[in-house]
C-alpha positions in Angstrom: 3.8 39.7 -0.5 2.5 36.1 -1.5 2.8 33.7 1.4 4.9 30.5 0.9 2.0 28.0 -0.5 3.9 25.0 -1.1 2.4 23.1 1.5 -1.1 23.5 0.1 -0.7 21.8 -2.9 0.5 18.8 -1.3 -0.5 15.6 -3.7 -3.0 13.4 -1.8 -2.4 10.2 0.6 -4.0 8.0 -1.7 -2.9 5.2 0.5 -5.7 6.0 2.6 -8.5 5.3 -0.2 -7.1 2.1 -0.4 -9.0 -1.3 0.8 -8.8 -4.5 1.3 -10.2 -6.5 -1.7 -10.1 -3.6 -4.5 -9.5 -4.5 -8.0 -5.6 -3.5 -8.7 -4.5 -2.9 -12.4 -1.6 -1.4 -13.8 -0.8 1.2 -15.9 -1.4 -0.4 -19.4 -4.6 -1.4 -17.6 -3.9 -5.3 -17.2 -5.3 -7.1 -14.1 -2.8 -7.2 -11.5 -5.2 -9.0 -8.5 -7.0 -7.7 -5.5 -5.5 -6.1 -2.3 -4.9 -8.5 0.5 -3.0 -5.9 3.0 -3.1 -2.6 3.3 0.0 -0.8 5.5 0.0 2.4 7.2 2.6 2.0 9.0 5.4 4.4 8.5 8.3 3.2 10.6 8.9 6.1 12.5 6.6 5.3 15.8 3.4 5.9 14.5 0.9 5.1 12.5 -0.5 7.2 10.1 -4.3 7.0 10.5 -5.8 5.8 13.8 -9.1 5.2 12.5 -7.4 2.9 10.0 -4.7 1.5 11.6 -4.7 -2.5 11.6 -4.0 -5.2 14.1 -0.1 -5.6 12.6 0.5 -2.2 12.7 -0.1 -1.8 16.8 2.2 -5.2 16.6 4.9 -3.5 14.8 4.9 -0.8 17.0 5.1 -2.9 20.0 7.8 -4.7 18.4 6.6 -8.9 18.6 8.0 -9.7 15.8 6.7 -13.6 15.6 2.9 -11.5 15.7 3.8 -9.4 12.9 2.0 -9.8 9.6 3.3 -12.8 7.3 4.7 -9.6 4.7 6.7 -8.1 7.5 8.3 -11.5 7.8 8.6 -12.0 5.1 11.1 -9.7 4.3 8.8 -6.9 2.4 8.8 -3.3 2.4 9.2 -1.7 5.6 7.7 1.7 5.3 3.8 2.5 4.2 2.6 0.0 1.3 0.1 -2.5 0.0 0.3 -6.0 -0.7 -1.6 -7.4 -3.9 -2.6 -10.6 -4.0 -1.8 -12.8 -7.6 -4.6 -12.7 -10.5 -4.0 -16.7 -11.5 -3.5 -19.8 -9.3 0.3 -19.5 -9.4 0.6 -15.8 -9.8 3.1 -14.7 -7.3 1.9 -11.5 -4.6 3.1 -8.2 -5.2 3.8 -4.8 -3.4 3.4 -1.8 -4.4 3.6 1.9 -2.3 2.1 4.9 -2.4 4.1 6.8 -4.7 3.2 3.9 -7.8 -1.1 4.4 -7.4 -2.3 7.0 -10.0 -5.7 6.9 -8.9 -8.3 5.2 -6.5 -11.6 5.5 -7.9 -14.8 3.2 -7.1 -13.4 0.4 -5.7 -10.4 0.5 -8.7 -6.6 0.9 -8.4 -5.0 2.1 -10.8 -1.3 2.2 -10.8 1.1 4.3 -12.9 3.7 1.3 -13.1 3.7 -2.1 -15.5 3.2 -5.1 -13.3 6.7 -6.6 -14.3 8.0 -3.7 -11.9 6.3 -4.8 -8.7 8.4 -6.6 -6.3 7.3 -9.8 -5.8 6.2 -10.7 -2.3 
């Protein structure tokens, strides 16, 4: 009998590879910006990595809102994402979650959406 092996072919967190100031390009490879915040946070009481948990993650969690980041404030995604930061002078922010990077690779993100799909922040 073969044991039930779903969970070891889990697809990675690449959420964790990302960092503050990588280069961000999406899937037709066109510049999209550079990563200004990076969110662990889940939403469910926890965060996800303790060794990289940020300052508005323990915030969240204990719940002073006017201390929160300026994207939780603003109204943008609640759960685990990353906030992308414009490529011109007047090119609005973006988010983007986990389940839209294709890879992280040497300091590179590389999404597996069109930039047109981001929600703007």
């Amino acid at each position: 009998m073969v044991p039930e092996c779903d969970a070891w072919f889990a697809p990675p967190d690449l959420l964790a590879d990302v960092q503050v100031g990588m280069a961000v390009y999406d899937r037709a490879d066109a510049w999209v910006g550079r990563v200004r915040e990076v969110r662990l946070w889940d939403g469910r009481g926890a965060a996800l990595d303790h060794d990289r948990a940020t300052v508005g993650d323990l915030v969240e969690a204990l719940g002073d809102r006017e201390a929160q980041p300026e994207t939780r404030r603003a109204g943008g995604p609640t759960g685990r994402h990353f906030r992308i930061g414009g490529a011109g002078l007047f090119a609005p922010d973006h988010f983007a979650t986990p389940d839209q990077i294709a890879t992280v690779h040497r300091g590179r993100i590389l999404l597996n959406v069109p930039c047109a799909s981001l929600p703007a922040a």
